[in-house]
Wavefront OBJ file of the C-alpha trace (Angstrom):
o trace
v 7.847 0.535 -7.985
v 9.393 2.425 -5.183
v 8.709 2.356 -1.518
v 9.017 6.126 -0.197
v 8.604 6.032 3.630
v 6.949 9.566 5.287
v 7.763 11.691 8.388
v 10.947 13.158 7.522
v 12.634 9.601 6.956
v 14.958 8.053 3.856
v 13.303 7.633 0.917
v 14.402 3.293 0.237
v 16.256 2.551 -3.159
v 13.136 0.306 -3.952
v 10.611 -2.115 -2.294
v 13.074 -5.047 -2.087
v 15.981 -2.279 -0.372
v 13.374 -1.570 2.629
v 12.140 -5.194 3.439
v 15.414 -6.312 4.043
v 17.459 -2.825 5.545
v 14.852 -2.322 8.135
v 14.298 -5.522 10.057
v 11.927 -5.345 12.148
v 10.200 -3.093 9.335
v 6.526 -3.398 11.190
v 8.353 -0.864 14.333
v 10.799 1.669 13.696
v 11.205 4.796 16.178
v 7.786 4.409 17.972
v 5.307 4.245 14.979
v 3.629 1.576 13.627
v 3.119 0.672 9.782
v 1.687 -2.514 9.395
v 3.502 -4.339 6.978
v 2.883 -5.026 3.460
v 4.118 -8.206 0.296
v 4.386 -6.585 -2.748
v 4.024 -9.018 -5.837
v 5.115 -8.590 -9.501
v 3.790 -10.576 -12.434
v 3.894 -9.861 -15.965
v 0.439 -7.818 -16.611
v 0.221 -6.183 -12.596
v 1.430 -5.159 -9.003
v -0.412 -6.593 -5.915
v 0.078 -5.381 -2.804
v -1.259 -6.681 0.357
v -1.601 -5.165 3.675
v -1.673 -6.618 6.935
v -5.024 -4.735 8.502
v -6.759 -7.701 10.804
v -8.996 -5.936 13.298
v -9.269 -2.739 10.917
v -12.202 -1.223 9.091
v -12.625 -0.555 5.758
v -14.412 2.543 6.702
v -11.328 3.741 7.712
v -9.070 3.880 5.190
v -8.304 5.863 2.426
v -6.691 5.227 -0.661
v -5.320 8.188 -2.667
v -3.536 8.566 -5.577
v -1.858 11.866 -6.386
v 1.042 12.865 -9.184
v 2.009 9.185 -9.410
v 2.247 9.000 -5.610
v -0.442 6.043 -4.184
v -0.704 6.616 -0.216
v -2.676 4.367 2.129
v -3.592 6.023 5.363
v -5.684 4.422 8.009
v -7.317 6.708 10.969
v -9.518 5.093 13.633
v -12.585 6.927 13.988
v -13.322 6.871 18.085
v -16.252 5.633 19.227
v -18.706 6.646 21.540
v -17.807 6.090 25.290
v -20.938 4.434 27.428
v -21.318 6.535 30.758
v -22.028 3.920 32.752
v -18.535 1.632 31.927
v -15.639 2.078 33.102
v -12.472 0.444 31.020
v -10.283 -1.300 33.901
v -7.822 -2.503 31.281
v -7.285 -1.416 27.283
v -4.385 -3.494 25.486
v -6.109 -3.086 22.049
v -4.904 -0.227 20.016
v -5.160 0.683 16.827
v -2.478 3.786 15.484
v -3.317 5.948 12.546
v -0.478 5.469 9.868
v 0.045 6.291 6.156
v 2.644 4.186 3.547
v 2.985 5.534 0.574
v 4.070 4.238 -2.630
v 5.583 5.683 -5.718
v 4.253 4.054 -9.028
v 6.091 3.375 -11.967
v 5.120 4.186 -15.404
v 4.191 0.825 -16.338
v 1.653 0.788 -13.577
v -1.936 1.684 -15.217
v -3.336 3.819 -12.404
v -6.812 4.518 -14.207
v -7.445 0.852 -13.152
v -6.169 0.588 -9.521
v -8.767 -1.697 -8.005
v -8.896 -2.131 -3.740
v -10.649 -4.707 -1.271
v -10.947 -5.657 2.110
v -11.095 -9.034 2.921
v -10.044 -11.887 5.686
v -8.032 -8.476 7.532
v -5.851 -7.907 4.398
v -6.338 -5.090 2.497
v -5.070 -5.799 -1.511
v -3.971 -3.444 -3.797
v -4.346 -4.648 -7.389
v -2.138 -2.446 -10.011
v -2.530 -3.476 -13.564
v 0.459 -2.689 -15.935
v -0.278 -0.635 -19.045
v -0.339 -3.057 -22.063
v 3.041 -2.309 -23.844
v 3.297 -1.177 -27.506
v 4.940 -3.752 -29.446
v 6.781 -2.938 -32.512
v 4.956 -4.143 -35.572
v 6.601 -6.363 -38.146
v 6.078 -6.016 -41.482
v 6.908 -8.080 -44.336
v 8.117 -5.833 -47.333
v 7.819 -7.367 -51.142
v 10.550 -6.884 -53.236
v 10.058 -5.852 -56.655
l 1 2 3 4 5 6 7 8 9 10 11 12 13 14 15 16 17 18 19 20 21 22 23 24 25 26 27 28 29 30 31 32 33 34 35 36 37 38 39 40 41 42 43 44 45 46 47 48 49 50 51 52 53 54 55 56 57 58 59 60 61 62 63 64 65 66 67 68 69 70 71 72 73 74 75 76 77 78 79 80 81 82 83 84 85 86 87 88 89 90 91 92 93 94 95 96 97 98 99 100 101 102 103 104 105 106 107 108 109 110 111 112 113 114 115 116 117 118 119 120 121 122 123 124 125 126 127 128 129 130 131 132 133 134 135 136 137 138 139
């Protein structure tokens, strides 16, 4: 599976190549993409993404020509005429990560939930074809 970052920069060698290149990877040139584990077993990929504070309302998960892309856009709420916000430190910044799936990565079964502020990805593998034996008699 290969990490491809968006807005015009370097596509990273693999998942593994950008976690460790781009430390801090959580801030790079002003925008924020929360960051992400990716897991391998044998039968599937997990990812999990940091998202505490976010609603699930308000992301979307698309898959497209092998390409899976999270994106996350906070929907504004309504301001109340009668207060006045003397000081805002929370924040919450659209973003989008996008992945690249192999071809062992069974994307008719992609599964998603929301839970405890992570949001995890669960990526089955495609069940390889194993060679069949067979005995042959000798005559």
């Amino acid at each position: 599976m290969t990490f491809v970052k968006l807005n015009n920069r370097p596509v990273a060698k693999s998942v593994f190549d950008e976690l460790f290149d781009h430390i801090p990877n959580t801030w790079k040139d002003g925008f924020h993409y929360p960051p992400v584990n990716v897991f391998e077993s044998t039968n599937a990929f997990d990812i999990e993404l940091s998202a505490a504070g976010l609603a699930k309302e308000d992301f979307q998960l698309n898959l497209e020509n092998g390409l899976l892309t999270i994106a996350f856009e906070k929907k504004e709420a309504q301001k109340s005429e009668d207060q006045k916000v003397i000081r805002k430190e929370f924040s919450q910044r659209s973003f989008k990560r996008s992945f690249n799936l192999d071809e062992q990565v069974d994307a008719e079964n992609i599964s998603a939930k929301y839970e405890n502020g992570v949001l995890k990805l669960h990526l089955p593998k495609k069940e390889t074809v194993k060679p069949s034996t067979k005995q042959i008699n000798i005559q």
